[in-house]
Steps between C-alpha positions, in 0.01 A plus 500: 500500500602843399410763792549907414555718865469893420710715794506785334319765312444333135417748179199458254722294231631262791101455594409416163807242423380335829121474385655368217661212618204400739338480106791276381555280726328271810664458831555818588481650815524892623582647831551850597622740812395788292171698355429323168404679191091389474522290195754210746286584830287185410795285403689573812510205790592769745785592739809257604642663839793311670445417837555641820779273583682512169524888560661498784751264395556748227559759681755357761697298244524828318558764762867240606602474134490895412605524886821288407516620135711783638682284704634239190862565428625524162855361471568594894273826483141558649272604240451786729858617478448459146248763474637742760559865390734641809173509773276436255398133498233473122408150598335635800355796328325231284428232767161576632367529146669222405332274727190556426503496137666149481259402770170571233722320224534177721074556567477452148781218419329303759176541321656413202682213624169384640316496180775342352394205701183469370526651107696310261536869384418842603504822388574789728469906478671664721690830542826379624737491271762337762353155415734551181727453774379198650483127390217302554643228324171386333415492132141580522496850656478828342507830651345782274638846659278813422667764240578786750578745220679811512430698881379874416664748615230748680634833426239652753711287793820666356420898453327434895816382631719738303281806614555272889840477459602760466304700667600309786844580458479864475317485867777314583745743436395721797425176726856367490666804694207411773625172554866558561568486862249173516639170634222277478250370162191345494389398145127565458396314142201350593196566290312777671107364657272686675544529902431651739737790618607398857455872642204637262311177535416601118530242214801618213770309295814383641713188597323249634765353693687802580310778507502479915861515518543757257297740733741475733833490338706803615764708341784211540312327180383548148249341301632316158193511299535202242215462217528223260572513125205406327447255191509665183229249408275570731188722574518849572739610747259697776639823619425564861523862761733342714755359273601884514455593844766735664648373822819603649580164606463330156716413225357375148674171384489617149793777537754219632383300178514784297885576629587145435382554121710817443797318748811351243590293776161339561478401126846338505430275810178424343632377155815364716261313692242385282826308285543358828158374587488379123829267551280350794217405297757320271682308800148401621359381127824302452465300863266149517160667667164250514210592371362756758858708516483520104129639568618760729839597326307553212233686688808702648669591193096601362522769759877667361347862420348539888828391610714748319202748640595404828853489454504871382256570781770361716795685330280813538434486861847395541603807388240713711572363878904577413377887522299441851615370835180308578477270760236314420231374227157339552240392325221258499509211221847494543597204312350587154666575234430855486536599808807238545749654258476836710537319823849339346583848359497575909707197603737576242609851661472345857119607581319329746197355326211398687163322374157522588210195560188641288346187480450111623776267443497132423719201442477558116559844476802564277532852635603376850630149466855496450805197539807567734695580201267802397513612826854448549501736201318775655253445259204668738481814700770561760116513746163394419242671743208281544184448650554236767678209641331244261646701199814485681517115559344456167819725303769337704388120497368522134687828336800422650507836656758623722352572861632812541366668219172405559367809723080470634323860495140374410357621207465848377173507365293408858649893614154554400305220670477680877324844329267280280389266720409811716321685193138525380520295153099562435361549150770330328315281340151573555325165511150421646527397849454121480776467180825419574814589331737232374854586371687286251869616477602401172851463337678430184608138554738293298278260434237595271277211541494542857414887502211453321366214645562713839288776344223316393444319807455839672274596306284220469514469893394853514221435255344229710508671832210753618557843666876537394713772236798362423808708442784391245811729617742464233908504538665791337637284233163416419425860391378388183299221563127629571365363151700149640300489830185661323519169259535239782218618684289507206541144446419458891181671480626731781311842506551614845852624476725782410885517394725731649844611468565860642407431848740480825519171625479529892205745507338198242592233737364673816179528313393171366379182688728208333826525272565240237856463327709206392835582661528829472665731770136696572424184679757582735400852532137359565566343809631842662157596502339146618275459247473166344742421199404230224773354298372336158750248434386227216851286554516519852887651511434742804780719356515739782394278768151699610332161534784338709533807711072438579418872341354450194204259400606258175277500208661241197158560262208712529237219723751553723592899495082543538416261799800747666323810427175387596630357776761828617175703476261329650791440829483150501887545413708747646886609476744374747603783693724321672675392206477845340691684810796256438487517163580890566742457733672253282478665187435879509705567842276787625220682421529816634567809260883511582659274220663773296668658787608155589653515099637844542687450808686176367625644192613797715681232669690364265 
């Protein structure tokens, strides 16, 4: 039997070949984890998932071989060492990305394998091009990739940024002489939400993580203020008020960038240095790798442009902290590449760098789990300030982090938690008196299967329950995604909800009645108000532990996410509150509005 599995978008000519050969010839059979064109919705069997268990065996075989990718040594040198530029270490620029994109490929090799089991042949469409890369070592599979075509260039994108740029730079000119006598950077390059402003008590834009700290930051430190480079590709780039605001403790990122461009030097080391990083990539494609290494090399050497973007960005802030005696640099999100390749600009010239906890951490998080050797390297921070004692067993028995650098200050964003648990949070969301508000936190996960199946099940829940609005907060990332959500609860049949995106967090959080994520850090944040967290998790992984730690209700499908609401509301369940005062002491240190002086007076310290 022949058996045809569509995993991607497919075009109108692809449709009509595959009619086609249901016309030709018998024995066919289709499957699909997509939205078929109309004409092959009839012909379709349906959905093939993999299971829950051959997931997670996925993900942990994956997350040690990219772990010990860096580690493989290519005639007597680490791959690491390969790929090292002075501080600047491009495998893990690349590593958390990495991961997860040759975790999805090994989703679908395993699917394929598995149909290769039971199909003398089958034909596959898929996006991933990587499998050119990969032998199956079977004669009756064929992979059909989609025709990507030529990526516009949006010139809208480019005369925004320009007109950004530079802009940017000429307020920059007078903000540079402010910043002289400084010692001390935080980086602020979050994307800007709506919060509410710790002394107003009035909602406006600003770091969601941060903003707290920043209010109190004296004249000792400076603000970097880091916006990324957009895609040329891509839509619009949006022009916001405060991308331009003055502040005499803020520096725009784009003048250091724009002295590395006009900087001889900086253009040396970076052609110097690219020839360099080039001679690894030969050393490494010459050596005997196994399948999965030759997937991630050549995943690696896809990503050669953003690496000589971060090498220049390295080069370039090189340059800038030789002109300053700063002490210190911190930032949250420390480990990405972005904000990385500034941080090892720092260590370069002997400055103290010093990272941040912004969210949960886990066991397969390739931000924070490290091998001796990386951290022998000084790979991390020189301090990682985190929430509590569980983050800092969790670092130094799985990250292999060192002790010492691991400093617990709570986290920054509760400052707020004492005044808002104190304010009057009326007329928020103006419901009738018996409805109750239910939150769903959503996020951009990795798996795509899994975030829709998440979203549906929330929505059909919340279509079958009386006297409830349902909420779907989505993650910055997911900026763009209304029409997504919109979709999903259209196919529930869900009516009583609304989608939200500019809306802070906390105040959200104190209002509602139940919280639903799937392991997102707002389930964290929920329990520092008590109210009762749901975590929606289809293949039972329990990433962050909320389940374990008896805080959070588990839902795996949506029989099961409904009997918990019904049963929340009605109080034949309630929270633990027992658990849920550990859980704070254990993970969030204290709640009590005093976590960014704790911050400020240990980088004073140092």
């Amino acid at each position: 039997m022949e058996a045809i599995f569509i995993n991607r978008q497919i075009s109108n000519t692809e449709a009509k070949n595959i009619q086609k050969k249901f016309k030709d010839i018998d024995g066919i059979v289709l499957y699909s984890n997509v939205n078929l064109p109309t004409e092959l919705n009839n012909l379709s069997k349906g959905s093939i998932e993999l299971t829950a268990e051959e997931k997670r065996n996925i993900n942990y075989d994956i997350f040690e071989q990219v772990l010990n990718f860096g580690e493989k040594k290519i005639e007597g040198t680490p791959v690491t060492e390969l790929l090292m530029i002075e501080k600047a270490s491009i495998w893990h620029y690349h590593k958390f990305r990495t991961y997860f994109y040759i975790r999805n490929l090994y989703y679908e090799i395993k699917l394929i394998k598995n149909l290769l089991n039971k199909f003398d042949k089958v034909i596959f469409y898929s996006v991933n091009e990587s499998f050119k890369y990969y032998d199956f070592k079977s004669s009756g599979l064929e992979i059909k990739f989609s025709n990507p075509g030529s990526k516009k260039i949006n010139f809208v994108t480019i005369i925004k940024y320009s007109f950004f740029f530079f802009l940017r730079i000429l307020i920059a000119l007078f903000q540079q002489n402010q910043i002289k006598k400084r010692k001390h950077i935080v980086i602020d390059h979050a994307i800007k939400q709506i919060i509410i402003n710790i002394k107003t008590f009035k909602e406006e834009y600003g770091n969601y993580f941060l903003a707290y700290l920043f209010e109190k930051l004296d004249d000792d430190f400076f603000i970097l203020d880091d916006v990324e480079i957009p895609k040329l590709n891509l839509p619009d780039f949006k022009l916001h008020t405060y991308f331009f605001r003055k502040s005499k403790n803020r520096l725009f990122g784009e003048f250091v960038i724009f002295k590395g461009l006009l900087s001889r030097k900086v253009r040396v080391e970076l052609k110097k240095y690219t020839l360099k990083l080039e001679m690894g990539y030969k050393s490494i494609a010459a050596a005997n790798l196994n399948d999965t290494e030759n997937l991630i090399f050549q995943h690696l050497t896809s990503l050669h442009k953003t690496s000589k973007l971060f090498i220049f960005k390295y080069f370039s802030y090189k340059r800038f902290f030789r002109k300053y005696k700063i002490k210190t640099i911190t930032s949250i999100d420390e480990n990405s590449a972005r904000i990385k390749s500034i941080l090892d600009a720092a260590k370069s010239q002997n400055i103290h760098t010093i990272g941040i906890q912004h969210g949960t951490i886990h066991e397969l998080h390739p931000a924070y789990i490290y091998t001796p050797d990386d951290q022998n390297g000084k790979i991390v921070p020189d301090y990682t300030l985190i929430w509590g004692k569980h983050w800092k067993e969790l670092l130094i028995q799985k990250g292999n982090y060192r002790q010492e650098s691991l400093i617990t200050t709570g986290q920054i964003r509760t400052d707020i938690i004492p005044k808002l648990l104190k304010a009057d949070k009326k007329g928020y969301y103006k419901l009738s008196k018996n409805t109750k508000l239910i939150v769903f936190a959503s996020q951009p996960q990795r798996d795509p299967v899994l975030r829709k199946q998440a979203a549906f099940d929330v929505f059909k829940a919340a279509s079958e329950i009386e006297n409830i609005y349902l909420v779907v907060k989505l993650h910055p990332a997911e900026k763009d995604d209304f029409k997504y959500y919109n979709t999903i609860a259209k196919e529930a049949g869900c009516k009583n909800y609304s989608i939200i995106l500019e809306f802070d967090l906390y105040l959200l959080i104190s209002t509602c009645d139940i919280l639903i994520t799937c392991f997102s850090t707002v389930g964290a944040e929920t329990v520092y108000f008590n109210k009762p967290l749901i975590i929606l998790d289809h293949i039972r992984q329990d990433v962050q532990g909320y389940h374990k730690e008896g805080i959070a209700f588990q839902a795996t499908n949506k029989e099961e996410l409904k009997n918990i609401i019904e049963n929340l509301l009605s109080g034949k369940s309630k929270i633990n509150r027992s658990a849920y005062q550990n859980y704070i002491e254990n993970y969030a240190f204290r709640i009590d509005g005093k976590v960014s002086e704790r911050i400020i007076q240990f980088i004073k310290s140092i």
